[in-house]
Steps between C-alpha positions, in 0.01 A plus 500: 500500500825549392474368129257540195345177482478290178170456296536129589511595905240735408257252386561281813423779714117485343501132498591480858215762607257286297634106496730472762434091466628515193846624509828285541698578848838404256416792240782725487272754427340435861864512668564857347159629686575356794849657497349804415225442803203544223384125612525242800480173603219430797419229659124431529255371721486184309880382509604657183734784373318739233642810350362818546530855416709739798358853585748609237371260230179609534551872509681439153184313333278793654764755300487278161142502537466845525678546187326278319169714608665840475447593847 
């Protein structure tokens, strides 16, 4: 990552691990991940594109996580 990320990108990051469905592909919020490789499009097995969380991505949520526990 070569940024600090906004609250608003942030927040996206936890909506994507939890409603991808739900999120707009035109969000600039969503652009900024994916230039930061936090989130990708894939295509899947029914003809559609979804977003989804990169290795990266996820390895972020797991380190906001585990301040939110105090691990």
């Amino acid at each position: 990552m070569k940024r600090l990320l906004s609250p608003h990108e942030i927040a996206m990051l936890f909506v994507l691990l939890t409603s991808p469905a739900v999120v707009d592909f035109a969000d600039p919020d969503v652009a900024s991940l994916q230039r930061e490789s936090l989130v990708e499009l894939v295509a899947t097995a029914s003809d559609t594109t979804e977003l989804k969380l990169t290795s990266e991505g996820a390895e972020l949520i797991k380190r906001f996580e585990s301040l939110k526990y105090g691990a």
